[in-house]
C-alpha positions as CSV (number, residue, x, y, z in Angstrom):
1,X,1.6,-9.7,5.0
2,X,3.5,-10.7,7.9
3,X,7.3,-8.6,8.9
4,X,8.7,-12.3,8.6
5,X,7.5,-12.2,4.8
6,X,8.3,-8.8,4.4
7,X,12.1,-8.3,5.1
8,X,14.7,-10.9,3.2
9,X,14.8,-13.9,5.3
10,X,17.7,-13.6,8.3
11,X,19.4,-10.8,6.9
12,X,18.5,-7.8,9.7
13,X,15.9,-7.3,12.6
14,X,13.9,-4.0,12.7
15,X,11.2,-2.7,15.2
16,X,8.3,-3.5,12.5
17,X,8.1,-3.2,8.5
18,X,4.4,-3.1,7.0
19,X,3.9,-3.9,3.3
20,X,1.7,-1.3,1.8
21,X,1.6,-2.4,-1.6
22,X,3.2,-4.8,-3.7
23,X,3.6,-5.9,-7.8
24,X,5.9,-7.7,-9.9
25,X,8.6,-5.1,-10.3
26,X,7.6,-2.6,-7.3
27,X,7.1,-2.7,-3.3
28,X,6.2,0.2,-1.1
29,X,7.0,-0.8,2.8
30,X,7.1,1.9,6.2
31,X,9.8,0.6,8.7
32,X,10.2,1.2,11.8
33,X,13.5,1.2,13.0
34,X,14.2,1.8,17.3
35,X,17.1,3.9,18.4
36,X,20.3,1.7,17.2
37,X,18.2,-0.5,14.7
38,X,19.7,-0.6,11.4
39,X,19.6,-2.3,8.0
40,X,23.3,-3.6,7.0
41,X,25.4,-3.1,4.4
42,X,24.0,-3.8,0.9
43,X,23.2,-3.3,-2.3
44,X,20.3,-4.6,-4.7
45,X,21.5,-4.9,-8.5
46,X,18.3,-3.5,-10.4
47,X,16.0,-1.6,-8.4
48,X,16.0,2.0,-6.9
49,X,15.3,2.3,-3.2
50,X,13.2,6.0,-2.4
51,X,13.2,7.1,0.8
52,X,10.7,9.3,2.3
53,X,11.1,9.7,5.9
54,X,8.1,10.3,8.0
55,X,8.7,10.2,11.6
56,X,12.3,10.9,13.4
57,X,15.7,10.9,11.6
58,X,17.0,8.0,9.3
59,X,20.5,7.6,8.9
60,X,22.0,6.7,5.2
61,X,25.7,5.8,4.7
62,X,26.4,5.2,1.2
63,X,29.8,4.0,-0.7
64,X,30.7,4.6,-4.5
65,X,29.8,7.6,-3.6
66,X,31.1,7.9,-0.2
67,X,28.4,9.8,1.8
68,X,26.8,9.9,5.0
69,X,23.1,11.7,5.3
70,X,20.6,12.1,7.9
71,X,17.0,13.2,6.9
72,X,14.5,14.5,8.9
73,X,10.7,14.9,8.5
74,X,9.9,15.4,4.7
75,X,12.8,14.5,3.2
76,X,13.7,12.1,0.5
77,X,16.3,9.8,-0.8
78,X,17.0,8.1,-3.7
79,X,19.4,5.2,-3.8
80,X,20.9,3.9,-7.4
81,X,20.8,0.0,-8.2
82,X,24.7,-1.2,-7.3
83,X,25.3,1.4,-4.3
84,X,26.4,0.2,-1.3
85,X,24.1,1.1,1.7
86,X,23.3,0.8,5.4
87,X,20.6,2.4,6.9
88,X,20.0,2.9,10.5
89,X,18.5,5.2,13.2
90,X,21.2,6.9,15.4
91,X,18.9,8.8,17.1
92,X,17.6,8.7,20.4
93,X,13.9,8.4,19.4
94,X,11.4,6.2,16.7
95,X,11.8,6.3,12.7
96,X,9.5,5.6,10.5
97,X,9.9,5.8,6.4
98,X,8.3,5.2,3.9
99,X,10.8,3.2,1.3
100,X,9.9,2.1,-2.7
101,X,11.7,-0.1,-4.5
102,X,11.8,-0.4,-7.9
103,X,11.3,-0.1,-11.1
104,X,13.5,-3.9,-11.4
105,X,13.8,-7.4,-9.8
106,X,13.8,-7.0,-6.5
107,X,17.2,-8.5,-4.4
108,X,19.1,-8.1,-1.0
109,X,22.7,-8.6,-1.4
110,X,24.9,-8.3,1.6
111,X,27.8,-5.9,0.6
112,X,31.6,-5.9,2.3
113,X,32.8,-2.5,2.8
C-alpha cells in the first residue's frame, strides 16, 4: 500500500507511513514523522489509537484530559475514541512508531481546540 492510500486523504503530510497490516475493524501503520512533522488536531469517534514508539521521541498533546506527553524508546500510549489529539515530533532527530487502531470503524475527524 502506498502513503497516499495510507494516511486520510489531504488531512497532514508526514516523512513516510507503512501499512503493516490491515482488517475490517483494525490497522497497524509505523510513521515516520521528521523533526517538526506532526499529525493535527483530532479525534476518531470509535477506535483506540496505541502507540508504541520505536525510534526517537513522539510528542502527544491531548484535551479532555488536558495533557501533554513525550515518549521515548519503549514506551506506549493509548488514546480513547473522542479525545482530542495532535501528535508531532519536537525533537531534533527521526521518530518512528508503531500506532494500532482499533477495535471500531476507523475515521479522521479534524478537531478545533
Amino acid at each position: 500500500m502506498t502513503v497516499s492510500e495510507a494516511k486520510p486523504k489531504a488531512n497532514y503530510a508526514v516523512k513516510n507511513i507503512e501499512v503493516i497490516a490491515k482488517g475490517t475493524d483494525v490497522v497497524a501503520r509505523i510513521f515516520t514523522l521528521a523533526p517538526g512533522d506532526a499529525i493535527p488536531w483530532h479525534y476518531h469517534s470509535e477506535s483506540n489509537d496505541h502507540y508504541f514508539v520505536l525510534a526517537g521521541q513522539l510528542s502527544i498533546d491531548t484535551r479532555g484530559p488536558d495533557e501533554m506527553k513525550t515518549l521515548a524508546i519503549g514506551e506506549r500510549h493509548t488514546i480513547r475514541p473522542g479525545t482530542k489529539h495532535l501528535i508531532s515530533n519536537r525533537s531534533d532527530g527521526e521518530t518512528r512508531f508503531l500506532l494500532v487502531q482499533g477495535v471500531g470503524k476507523y475515521d479522521w475527524l479534524k478537531a478545533e481546540v
